[in-house]
matplotlib code that plots the C-alpha trace (Angstrom):
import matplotlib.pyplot as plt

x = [3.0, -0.7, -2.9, -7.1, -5.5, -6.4, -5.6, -9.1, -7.6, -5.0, -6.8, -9.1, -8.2, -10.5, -10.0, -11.2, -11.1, -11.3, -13.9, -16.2, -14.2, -15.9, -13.1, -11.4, -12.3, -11.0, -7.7, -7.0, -7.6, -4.4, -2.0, 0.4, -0.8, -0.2, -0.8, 2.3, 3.6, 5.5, 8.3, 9.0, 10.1, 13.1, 12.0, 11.4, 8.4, 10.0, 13.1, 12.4, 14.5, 15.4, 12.4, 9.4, 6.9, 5.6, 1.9, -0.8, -0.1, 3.9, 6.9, 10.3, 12.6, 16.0, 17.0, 20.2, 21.9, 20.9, 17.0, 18.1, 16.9, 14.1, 13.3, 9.6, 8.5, 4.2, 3.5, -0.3, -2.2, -3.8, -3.8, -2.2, 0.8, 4.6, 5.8, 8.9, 9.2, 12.3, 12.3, 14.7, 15.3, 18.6, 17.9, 17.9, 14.5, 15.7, 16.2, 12.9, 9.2, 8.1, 9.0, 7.2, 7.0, 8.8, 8.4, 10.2, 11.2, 13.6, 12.4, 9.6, 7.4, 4.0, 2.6, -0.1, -1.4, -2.4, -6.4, -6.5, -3.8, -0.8, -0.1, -1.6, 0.5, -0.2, 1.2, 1.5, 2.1, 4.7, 2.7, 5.6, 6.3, 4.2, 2.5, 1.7, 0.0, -1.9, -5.7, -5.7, -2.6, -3.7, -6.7, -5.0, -2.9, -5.9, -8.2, -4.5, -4.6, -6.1, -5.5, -6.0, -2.8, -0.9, -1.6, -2.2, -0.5, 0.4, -2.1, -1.1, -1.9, -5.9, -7.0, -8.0, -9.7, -9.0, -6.7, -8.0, -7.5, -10.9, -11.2, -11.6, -14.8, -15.3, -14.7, -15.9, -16.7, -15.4, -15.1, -12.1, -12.8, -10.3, -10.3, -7.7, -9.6, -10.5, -7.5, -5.5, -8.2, -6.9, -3.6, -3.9, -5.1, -2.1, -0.4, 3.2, 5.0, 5.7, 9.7, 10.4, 12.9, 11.7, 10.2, 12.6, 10.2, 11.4, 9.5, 10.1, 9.4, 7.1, 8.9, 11.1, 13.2, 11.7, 10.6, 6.7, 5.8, 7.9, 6.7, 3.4, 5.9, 6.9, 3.1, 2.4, 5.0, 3.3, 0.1, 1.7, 3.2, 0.0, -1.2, 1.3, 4.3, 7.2, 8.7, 11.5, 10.9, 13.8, 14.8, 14.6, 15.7, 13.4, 9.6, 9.0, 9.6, 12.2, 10.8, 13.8, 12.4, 10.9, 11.4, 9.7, 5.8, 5.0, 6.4, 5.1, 5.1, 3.3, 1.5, 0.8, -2.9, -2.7, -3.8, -7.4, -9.2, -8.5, -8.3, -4.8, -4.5, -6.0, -4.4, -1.1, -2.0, -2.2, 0.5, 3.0, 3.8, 6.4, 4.4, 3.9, 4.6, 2.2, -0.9, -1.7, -1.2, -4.6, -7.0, -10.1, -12.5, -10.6, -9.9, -13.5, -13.8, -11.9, -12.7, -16.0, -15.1, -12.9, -15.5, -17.9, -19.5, -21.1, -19.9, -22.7, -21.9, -17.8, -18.5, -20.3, -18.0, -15.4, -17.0, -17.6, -13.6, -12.5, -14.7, -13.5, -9.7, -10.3, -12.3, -9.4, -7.1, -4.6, -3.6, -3.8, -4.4, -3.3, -3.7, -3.5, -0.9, -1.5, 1.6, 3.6, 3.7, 5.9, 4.9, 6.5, 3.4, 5.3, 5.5, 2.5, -1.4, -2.2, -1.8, -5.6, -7.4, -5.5, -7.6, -4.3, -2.3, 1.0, 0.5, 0.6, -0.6, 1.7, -0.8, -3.3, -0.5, -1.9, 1.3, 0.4]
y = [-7.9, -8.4, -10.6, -8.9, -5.6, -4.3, -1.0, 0.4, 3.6, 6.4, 7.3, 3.9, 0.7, -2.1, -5.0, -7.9, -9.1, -13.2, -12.5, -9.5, -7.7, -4.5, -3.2, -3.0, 0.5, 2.0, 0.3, 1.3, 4.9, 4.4, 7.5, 5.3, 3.1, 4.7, 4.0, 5.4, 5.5, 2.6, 4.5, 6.3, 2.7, 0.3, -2.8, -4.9, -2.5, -2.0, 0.2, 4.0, 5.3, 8.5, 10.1, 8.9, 11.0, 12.6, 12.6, 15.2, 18.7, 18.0, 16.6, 15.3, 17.3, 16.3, 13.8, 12.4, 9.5, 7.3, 9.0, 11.0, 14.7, 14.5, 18.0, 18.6, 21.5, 22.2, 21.9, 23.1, 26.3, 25.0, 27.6, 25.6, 24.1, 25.7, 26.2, 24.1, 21.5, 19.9, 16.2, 14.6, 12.3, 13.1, 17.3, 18.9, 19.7, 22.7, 24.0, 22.6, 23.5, 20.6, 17.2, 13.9, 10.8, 11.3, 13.1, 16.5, 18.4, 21.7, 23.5, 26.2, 23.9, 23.2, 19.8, 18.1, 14.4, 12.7, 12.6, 8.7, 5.7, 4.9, 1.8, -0.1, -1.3, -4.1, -7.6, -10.3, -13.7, -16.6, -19.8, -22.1, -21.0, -22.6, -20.1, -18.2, -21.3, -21.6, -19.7, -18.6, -17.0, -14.8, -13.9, -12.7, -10.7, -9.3, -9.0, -7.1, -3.8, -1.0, 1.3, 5.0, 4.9, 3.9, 6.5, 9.2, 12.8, 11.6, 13.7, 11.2, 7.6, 6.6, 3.8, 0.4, -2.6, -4.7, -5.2, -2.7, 0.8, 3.1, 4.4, 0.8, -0.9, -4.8, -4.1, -5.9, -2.5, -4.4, -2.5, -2.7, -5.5, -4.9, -7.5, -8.3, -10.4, -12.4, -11.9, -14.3, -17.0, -17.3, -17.0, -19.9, -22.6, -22.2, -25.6, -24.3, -23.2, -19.3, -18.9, -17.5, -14.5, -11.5, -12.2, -10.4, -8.8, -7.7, -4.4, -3.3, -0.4, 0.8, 4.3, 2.3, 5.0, 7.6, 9.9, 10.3, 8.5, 5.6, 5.6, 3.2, 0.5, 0.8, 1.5, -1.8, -3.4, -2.3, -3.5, -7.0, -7.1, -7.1, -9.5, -11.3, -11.7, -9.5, -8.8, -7.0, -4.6, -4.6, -3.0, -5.4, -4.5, -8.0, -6.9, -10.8, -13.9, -16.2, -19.8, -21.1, -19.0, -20.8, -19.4, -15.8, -15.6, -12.5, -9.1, -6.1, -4.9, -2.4, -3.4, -0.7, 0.6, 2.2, -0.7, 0.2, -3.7, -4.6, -8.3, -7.7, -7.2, -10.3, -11.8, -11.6, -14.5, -17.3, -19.8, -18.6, -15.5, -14.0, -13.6, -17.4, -18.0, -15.5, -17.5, -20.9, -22.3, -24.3, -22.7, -24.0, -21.9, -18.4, -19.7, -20.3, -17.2, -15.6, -16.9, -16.0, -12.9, -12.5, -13.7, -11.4, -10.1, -7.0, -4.6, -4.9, -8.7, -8.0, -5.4, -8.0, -10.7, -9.1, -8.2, -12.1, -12.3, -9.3, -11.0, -15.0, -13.2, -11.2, -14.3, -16.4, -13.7, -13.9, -10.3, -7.5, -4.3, -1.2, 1.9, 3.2, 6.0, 8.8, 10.2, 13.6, 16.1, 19.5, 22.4, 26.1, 28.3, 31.5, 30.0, 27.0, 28.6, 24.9, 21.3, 21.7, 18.6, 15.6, 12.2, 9.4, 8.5, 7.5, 9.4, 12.7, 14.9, 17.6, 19.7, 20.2, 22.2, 26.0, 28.7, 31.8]
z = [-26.9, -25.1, -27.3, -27.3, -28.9, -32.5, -33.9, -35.6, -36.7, -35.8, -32.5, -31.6, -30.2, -29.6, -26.8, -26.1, -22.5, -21.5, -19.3, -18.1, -15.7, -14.2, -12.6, -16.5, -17.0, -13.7, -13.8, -17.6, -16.2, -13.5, -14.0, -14.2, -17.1, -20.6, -24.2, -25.9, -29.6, -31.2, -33.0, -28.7, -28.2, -29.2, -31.0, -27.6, -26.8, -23.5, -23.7, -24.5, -27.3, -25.6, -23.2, -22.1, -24.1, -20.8, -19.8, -20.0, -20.3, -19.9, -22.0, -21.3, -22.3, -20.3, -18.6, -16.7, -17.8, -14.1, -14.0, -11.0, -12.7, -15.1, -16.9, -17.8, -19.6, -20.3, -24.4, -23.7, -22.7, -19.5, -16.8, -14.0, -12.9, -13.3, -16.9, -16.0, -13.6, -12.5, -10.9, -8.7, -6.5, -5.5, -4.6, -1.1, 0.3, 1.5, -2.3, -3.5, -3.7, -3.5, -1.2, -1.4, 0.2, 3.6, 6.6, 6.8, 9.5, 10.2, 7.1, 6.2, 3.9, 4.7, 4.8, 3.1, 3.1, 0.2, -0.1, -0.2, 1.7, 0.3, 2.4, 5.3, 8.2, 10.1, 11.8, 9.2, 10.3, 9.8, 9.0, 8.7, 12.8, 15.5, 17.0, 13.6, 12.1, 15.4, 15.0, 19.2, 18.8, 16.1, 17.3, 20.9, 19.2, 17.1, 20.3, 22.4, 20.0, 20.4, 17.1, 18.6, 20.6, 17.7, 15.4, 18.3, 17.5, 13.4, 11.3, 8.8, 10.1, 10.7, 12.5, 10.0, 10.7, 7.5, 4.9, 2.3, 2.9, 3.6, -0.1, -0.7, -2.0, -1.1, 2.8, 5.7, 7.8, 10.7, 14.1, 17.0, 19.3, 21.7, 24.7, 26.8, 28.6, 26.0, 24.1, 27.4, 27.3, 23.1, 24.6, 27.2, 24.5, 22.4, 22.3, 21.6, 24.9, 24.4, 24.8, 28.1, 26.1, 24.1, 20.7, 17.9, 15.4, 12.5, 10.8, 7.4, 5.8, 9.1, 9.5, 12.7, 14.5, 12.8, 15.6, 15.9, 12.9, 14.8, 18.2, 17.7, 17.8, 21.5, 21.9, 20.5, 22.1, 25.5, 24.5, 23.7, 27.4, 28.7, 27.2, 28.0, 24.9, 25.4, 22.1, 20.8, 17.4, 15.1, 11.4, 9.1, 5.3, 4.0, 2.9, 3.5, 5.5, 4.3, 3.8, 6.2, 9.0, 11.4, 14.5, 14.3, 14.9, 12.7, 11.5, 10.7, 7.2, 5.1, 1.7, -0.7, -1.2, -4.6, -6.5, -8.5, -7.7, -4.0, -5.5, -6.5, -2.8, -1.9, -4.8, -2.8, -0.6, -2.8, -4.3, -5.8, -4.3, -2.7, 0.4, 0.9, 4.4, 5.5, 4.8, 4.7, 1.1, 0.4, 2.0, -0.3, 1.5, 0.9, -3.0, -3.5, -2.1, -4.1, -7.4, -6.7, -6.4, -9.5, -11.9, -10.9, -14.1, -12.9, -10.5, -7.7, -7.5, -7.6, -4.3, -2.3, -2.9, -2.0, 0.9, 1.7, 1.2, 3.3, 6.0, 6.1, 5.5, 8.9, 10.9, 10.2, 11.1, 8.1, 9.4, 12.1, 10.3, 12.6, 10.4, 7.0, 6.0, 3.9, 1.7, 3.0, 0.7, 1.4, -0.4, -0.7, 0.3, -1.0, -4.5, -4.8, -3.8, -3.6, -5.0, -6.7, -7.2, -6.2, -6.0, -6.3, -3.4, -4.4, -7.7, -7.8, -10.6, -11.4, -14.0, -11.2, -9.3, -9.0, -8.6, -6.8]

ax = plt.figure().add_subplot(projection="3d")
ax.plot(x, y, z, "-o")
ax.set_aspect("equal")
plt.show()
């Protein structure tokens, strides 16, 4: 079904790329990218016949008819990792050894963050409102935050200055310039009147309510007052704007950092994506920008123009990073030494698992 492939022999393939693309190597090595055999398949080459085949030192070996339990059993001699591992995402993480992905309080597990970012949060803008299309009103609420009260007491959350998360190449290793002062000038040459109510915010997928891991959002709403826009944070269930909306400024989402070329990142904020009203389709500047960067033939040249990109994207404020979030991870000390060598961040590997 993907044109460039031909089958050399029982174990080689070659491929031809359309261009030279030096991040081709890295992505192909993704966990979650996997050559599999054609008879494990239904004739679309889509649909499994029964299991997937498993990956690495594992095999499926049961699995429920809607995916919720998924039973994997080790088929090789390597010395870590349980014999049998049972998945779900329907159990009690009271009952299990292992918990990912959210935060987890009133049991005995220990916690452990991911060794990379899974996402970045941050305030992405409406350009089809007034003030979002509006360059001074970004940049004052850019120059308002200050990022070590937001992630103050959460182990788990780090201060970020860009889009692209810190195990990122291609990034403009921009500091905080946090200015209140300077942030009301930008305020004051807006040429929409700011309503006189509270701006409703929506948030999505920002951990809202959700005790610590929650409270840099009435932080951030403090640092707004003063400079000047009262706003009013609210769960939303939409990732992005709708098109209709006109009336609300921004919202604060989080975009995944797992990708392996931060240009699928930056890739988001052009035509035709979902994401269109949070950047200003046309922008020739950022597309030259950007193709520059995409048909970079060798890596060196790829790193520094990305670097031009991350740059011009953060000048003309297309976003406010806050801070980066690495995954929670419970673990049953009694029964796991440690989760070994571990270097994804929504991924993680299961075979480097060491059992006391």
């Amino acid at each position: 079904m993907i044109s460039g492939i031909r089958i050399l022999d029982s174990r080689k393939l070659a491929i031809k790329l359309d261009a030279p693309n030096p991040s081709f190597l890295h992505s192909l090595a993704r966990s979650y990218f996997s050559l599999v055999p054609r008879e494990a398949l239904e004739p679309d080459y889509i649909t499994w016949k029964r299991y997937p085949v498993g990956a690495g030192v594992y095999k499926v070996v049961n699995c429920t008819s809607d995916n919720s339990k998924i039973t994997l059993k080790k088929v090789t001699n390597a010395n870590s990792g349980a014999d049998e591992i049972i998945v779900s995402s329907k159990g009690n993480p009271q009952e299990s050894e292992l918990v990912i992905g959210v935060p987890i309080d009133g049991t005995s597990l220990g916690l452990e963050s991911s060794s990379s970012a899974t996402s970045v949060t941050g305030v992405y803008f409406n350009f089809e409102n007034d003030l979002g299309r509006q360059l001074a009103f970004r940049k004052a609420v850019s120059l308002a935050i200050a990022r070590g009260p937001l992630v103050k007491g959460v182990p788990s959350y780090a201060e970020v200055n860009e889009l692209l998360a810190s195990q990122f190449w291609g990034r403009a290793e921009m500091k905080e310039q946090r200015n209140i002062k300077a942030a009301r000038h930008e305020l004051s040459k807006i040429k929409a009147k700011l309503p006189k109510e509270a701006l409703r915010i929506p948030v999505f997928n920002s951990e809202f309510g959700n005790g610590k891991f929650g409270n840099y959002i009435g932080v951030l709403a403090t640092q707004l007052l003063e400079l000047g826009l009262k706003v009013e944070f609210y769960k939303s269930d939409k990732k992005f704007f709708d098109k209709s909306d006109r009336v609300t400024p921004f919202r604060i989402i989080s975009l995944g950092a797992d990708v392996a070329d931060p240009l699928v990142l930056f890739g988001l904020f052009r035509r035709g994506s979902p994401m269109t009203p949070h950047f200003p389709v046309g922008d020739v500047k950022f597309e030259k920008l950007y193709e520059k960067a995409s048909k970079a033939a060798a890596l060196d040249a790829k790193v520094m123009a990305t670097k031009d990109l991350s740059k011009y994207f953060l000048a003309d404020v297309y976003v406010v990073p806050l801070f980066e979030r690495r995954g929670i991870i419970g673990v049953n000390r009694a029964k796991i030494k440690s989760l070994g060598t571990q270097t994804g961040s929504l991924a993680l590997h299961l075979d480097q698992v060491v059992m006391q």
